[in-house]
Each structure stands twice: as structure tokens, then as C-alpha cells.
N, C-alpha and C positions, 0 to 999 in steps of 0.2 A: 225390950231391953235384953242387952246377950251380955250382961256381966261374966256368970259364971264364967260364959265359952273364950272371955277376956282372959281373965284369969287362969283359966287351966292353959292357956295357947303362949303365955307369961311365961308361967313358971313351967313348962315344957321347955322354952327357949332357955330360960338362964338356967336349969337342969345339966342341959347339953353343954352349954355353955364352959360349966365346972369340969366338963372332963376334960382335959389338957392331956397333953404328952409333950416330951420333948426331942428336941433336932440335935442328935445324938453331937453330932459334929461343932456346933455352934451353943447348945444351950438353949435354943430361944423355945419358951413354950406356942405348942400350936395346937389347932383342934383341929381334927381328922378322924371323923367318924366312922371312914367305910371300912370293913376287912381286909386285909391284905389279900388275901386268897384271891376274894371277890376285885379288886382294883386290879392286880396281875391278870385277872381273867379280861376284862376291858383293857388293857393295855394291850395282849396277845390279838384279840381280834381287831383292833386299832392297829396295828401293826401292821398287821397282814391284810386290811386295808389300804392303806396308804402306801407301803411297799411294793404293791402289786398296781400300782399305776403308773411306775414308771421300772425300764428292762434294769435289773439287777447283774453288776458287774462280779462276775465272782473267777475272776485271773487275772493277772500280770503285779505290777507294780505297787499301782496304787490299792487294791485287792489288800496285797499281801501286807501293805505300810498297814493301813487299816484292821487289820486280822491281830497286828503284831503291838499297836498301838493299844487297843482293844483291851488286849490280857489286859495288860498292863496296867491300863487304870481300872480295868473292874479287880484287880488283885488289890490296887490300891485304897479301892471303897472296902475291902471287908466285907460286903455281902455278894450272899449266897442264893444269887439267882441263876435263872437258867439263861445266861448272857447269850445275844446274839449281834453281830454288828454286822449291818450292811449296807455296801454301797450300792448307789441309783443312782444310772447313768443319765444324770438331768444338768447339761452344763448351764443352761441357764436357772439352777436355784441356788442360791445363795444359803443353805441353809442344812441345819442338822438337828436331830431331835431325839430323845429319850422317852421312854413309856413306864410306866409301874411294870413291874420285872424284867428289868433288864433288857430292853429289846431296844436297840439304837441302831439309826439310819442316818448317813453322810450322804448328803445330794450332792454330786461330782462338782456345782458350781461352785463351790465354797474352796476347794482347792487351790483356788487361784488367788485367793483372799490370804489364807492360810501361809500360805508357800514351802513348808517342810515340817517334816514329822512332830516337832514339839508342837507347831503352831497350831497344828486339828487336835494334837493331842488335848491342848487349852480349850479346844469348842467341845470336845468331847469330854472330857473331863467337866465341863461346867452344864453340858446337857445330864449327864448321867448324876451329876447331885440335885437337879431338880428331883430324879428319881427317888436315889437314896433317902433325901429327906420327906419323902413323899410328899411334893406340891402339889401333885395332882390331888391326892384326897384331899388334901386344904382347902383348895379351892372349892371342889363339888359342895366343902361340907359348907363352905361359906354362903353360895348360893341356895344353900338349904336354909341358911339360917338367915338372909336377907328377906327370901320369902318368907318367911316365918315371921319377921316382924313387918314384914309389908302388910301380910293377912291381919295381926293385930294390931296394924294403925289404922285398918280401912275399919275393923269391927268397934274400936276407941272413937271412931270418926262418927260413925252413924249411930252406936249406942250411948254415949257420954254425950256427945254433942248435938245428935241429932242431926248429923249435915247429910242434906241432898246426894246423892249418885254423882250429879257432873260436877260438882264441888267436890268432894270425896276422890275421884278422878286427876282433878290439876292438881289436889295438895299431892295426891300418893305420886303425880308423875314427878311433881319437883322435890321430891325425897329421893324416886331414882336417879335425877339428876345429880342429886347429894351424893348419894352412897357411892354414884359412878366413880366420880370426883375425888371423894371424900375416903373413901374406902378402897373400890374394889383396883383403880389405877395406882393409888400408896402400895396396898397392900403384892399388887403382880411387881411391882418396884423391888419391892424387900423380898418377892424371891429371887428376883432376879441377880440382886448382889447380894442374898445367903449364896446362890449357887455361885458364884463368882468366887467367891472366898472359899468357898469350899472344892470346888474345882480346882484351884491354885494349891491345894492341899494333897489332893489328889496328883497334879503335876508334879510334885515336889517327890511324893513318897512314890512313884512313878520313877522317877530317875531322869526326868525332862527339866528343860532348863526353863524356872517359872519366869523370865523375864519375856519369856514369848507370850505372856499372855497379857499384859498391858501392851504390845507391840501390837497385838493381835485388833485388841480397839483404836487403836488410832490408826490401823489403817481400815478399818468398818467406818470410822468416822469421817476418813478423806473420800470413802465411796458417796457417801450421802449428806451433804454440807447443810443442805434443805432439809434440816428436823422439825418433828414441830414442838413447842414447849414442852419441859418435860414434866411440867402436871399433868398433859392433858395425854400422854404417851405411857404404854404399859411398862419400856424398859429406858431405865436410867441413860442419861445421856453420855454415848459413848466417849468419849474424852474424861467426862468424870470419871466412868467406871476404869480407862486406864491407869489414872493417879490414884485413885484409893488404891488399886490390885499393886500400881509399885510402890505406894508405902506400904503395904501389907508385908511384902515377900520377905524383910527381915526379919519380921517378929516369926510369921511361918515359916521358914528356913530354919530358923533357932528353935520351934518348940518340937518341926521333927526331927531335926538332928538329937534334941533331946529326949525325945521317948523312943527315939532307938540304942540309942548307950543304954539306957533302963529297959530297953526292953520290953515295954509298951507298944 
């Protein structure tokens, strides 16, 4: 019998559990274990990984949009990291990403998506509050903590109940089927529209016109008609997330128009 090792692997998990923090921007409590120091450290070499697989464009036009776009929303996140944006000359990706400190990359294919400077400024601006709010530790910490009770369902399986190995096995696989489902797809969901709205917040105190950034998904959404459901999808389905972002922009429009007369 492995009680004890039940027990202590329990109350280790809802231990952790209780330490929360919150997303400065939004309110919502999250748990996020890792050190900032230590995740800015993974970010930097992730960076410089993936950056260096494809040539880095650093002159002319689009450079400079980018360079100028940049300031702009990391002035308007309020932290103080050591910002870097760069473009990769990859016309075919459609895509752009942020890392824990500050490190953000535009793959040139997305420009066309985009079409003018508010409208990367919206992909940027909602890649770089993944950042700020740090999802990246959320997430790692969450896959620490799904393990963690994977290990105390398999030790509750065979010490409480006594079940066989290949019994033990199907229940813990259709658990991860659950949690896939049930959790970890919700849960890439709700980052994905915290940074959206937080992003739009960014565009705002920025000085960019926030109705590019619902404009911005509905043409993502005319690129790809063929979605698949969006349970079974990490990020919200792009036409939704356009209508929430433009019912959002008046209530955010008005609350920064209003902590800058106060001065907030």
C-alpha cells in the first residue's frame, strides 16, 4: 500500500495550487510557478533559436515600420524588459510570436494579412501580452501540475483499488483525453482572448486605431474557412474573437481615455 506517498503527492499539489498571482491587466488569478529571471532565460535561448532559422531583415521599410511599431507597444505594456523585435524574411509564415522578456519576431508572411502599420501593430500587440501576462509560465506550471495528479491517480489506482498495470493504463489514457479536452484546449483558449483584450489595450494606449484589430480577424478568418470545431482547437474562432474585440473597444477606449485625464 503507498498511502502515505498518496498523501504527501496530494497535499504537495493543492499546496501549489494556493499560490496564485494575478494578471495585472485583467485581474484574473493564475498560477505560475517559474522565476521570471529563469523564464526570460528560456525565452532568450528560444529566441535565438528560432530566429536564426530563417535570414533576418534588418533595413528598409518594413524594418523600420516594425522597429517603430515596437517602441510603441512595449512603451505601452509598461514593462521593463530588454525589448527586441525582429523581422524574418519568411514570406511564406503567416505568423508572429513573443517570448518571456521581451523578445518578438514578425515572419514577413503575415504582412500581407496585416496590410498597414495598425494592423501588425494588433498581432503585436496581442503576441506581446501573452508575454506580459506571463502565459508561458502558466502553461509549463500547468503541465507540472497535470502530471502531478496523473502520478496520484496511477498511485490511488493500484494502492486504493488494487487495479492491474494495463487497466491502470486505459483509465490514466482516457483522463488525458479529458484534461486534453477539458482543460488544457479551455484553458490555451482563455489565453488567447486575455491577450486579445489586452493587446486592444495596448493598441489603444499606443496611439493606433483599435478597430484594426477586429478587422484583423476577419480577414484570418476569410484565409481559412475550413476550421475545425472550436473545442477541439487551441485558439477561439476567428470571427468570434473579431466581435468580442469590437464590442470591447468602447468600454477600452473610455477606461484609457480615462486613466490618462487622472493620470494613471
Amino acid at each position: 500500500m503507498r498511502r502515505p506517498s498518496l498523501f504527501l503527492a496530494a497535499s504537495a499539489v493543492l499546496g501549489a495550487l494556493a499560490a496564485c498571482s494575478i494578471v495585472g491587466e485583467t485581474g484574473r488569478s493564475r498560477v505560475a510557478w517559474f522565476p521570471e529571471d529563469y523564464m526570460n532565460e528560456l525565452g532568450a535561448q528560444a529566441y535565438a533559436q528560432e530566429t536564426g532559422t530563417f535570414p533576418e531583415i534588418k533595413s528598409g521599410p518594413q524594418y523600420e515600420m516594425v522597429q517603430r511599431l515596437g517602441r510603441r507597444i512595449a512603451a505601452a505594456s509598461g514593462q521593463q524588459y530588454e525589448w527586441e523585435f525582429k523581422l524574418l524574411d519568411a514570406p511564406n509564415v503567416l505568423n508572429a510570436f513573443a517570448l518571456p522578456g521581451g523578445k518578438v519576431a514578425i515572419y514577413s508572411g503575415i504582412l500581407g494579412v496585416t496590410q498597414n502599420e495598425a494592423g501588425l501593430a494588433a498581432v503585436v500587440g496581442h503576441e506581446v501580452a501573452h508575454a506580459t501576462a506571463e502565459h508561458g509560465n502558466e502553461r509549463m506550471t500547468l503541465q507540472l501540475i497535470q502530471q502531478g495528479l496523473t502520478s496520484i491517480a496511477d498511485i490511488a489506482l493500484e494502492s486504493l483499488f488494487e487495479m492491474p498495470q494495463t487497466e491502470r493504463e486505459n483509465v490514466l489514457g482516457a483522463l488525458g483525453v479529458g484534461a486534453e479536452y477539458g482543460v488544457q484546449l479551455p484553458f490555451s483558449r482563455e489565453h488567447e482572448s486575455e491577450a486579445d483584450l489586452i493587446g486592444l489595450r495596448y493598441l489603444v494606449r499606443a496611439g493606433y486605431d483599435p478597430e484594426e484589430a477586429p478587422r484583423l480577424w476577419e480577414r484570418m478568418a476569410a484565409l481559412n474557412p475550413d476550421r475545425p470545431p472550436q473545442f477541439m482547437s487551441t485558439h477561439p474562432d476567428p470571427l468570434a474573437r473579431a466581435q468580442t474585440l469590437r464590442d470591447a473597444i468602447p468600454r477600452i477606449v473610455a477606461e484609457e481615455r480615462g486613466n490618462t485625464a487622472t493620470g494613471n
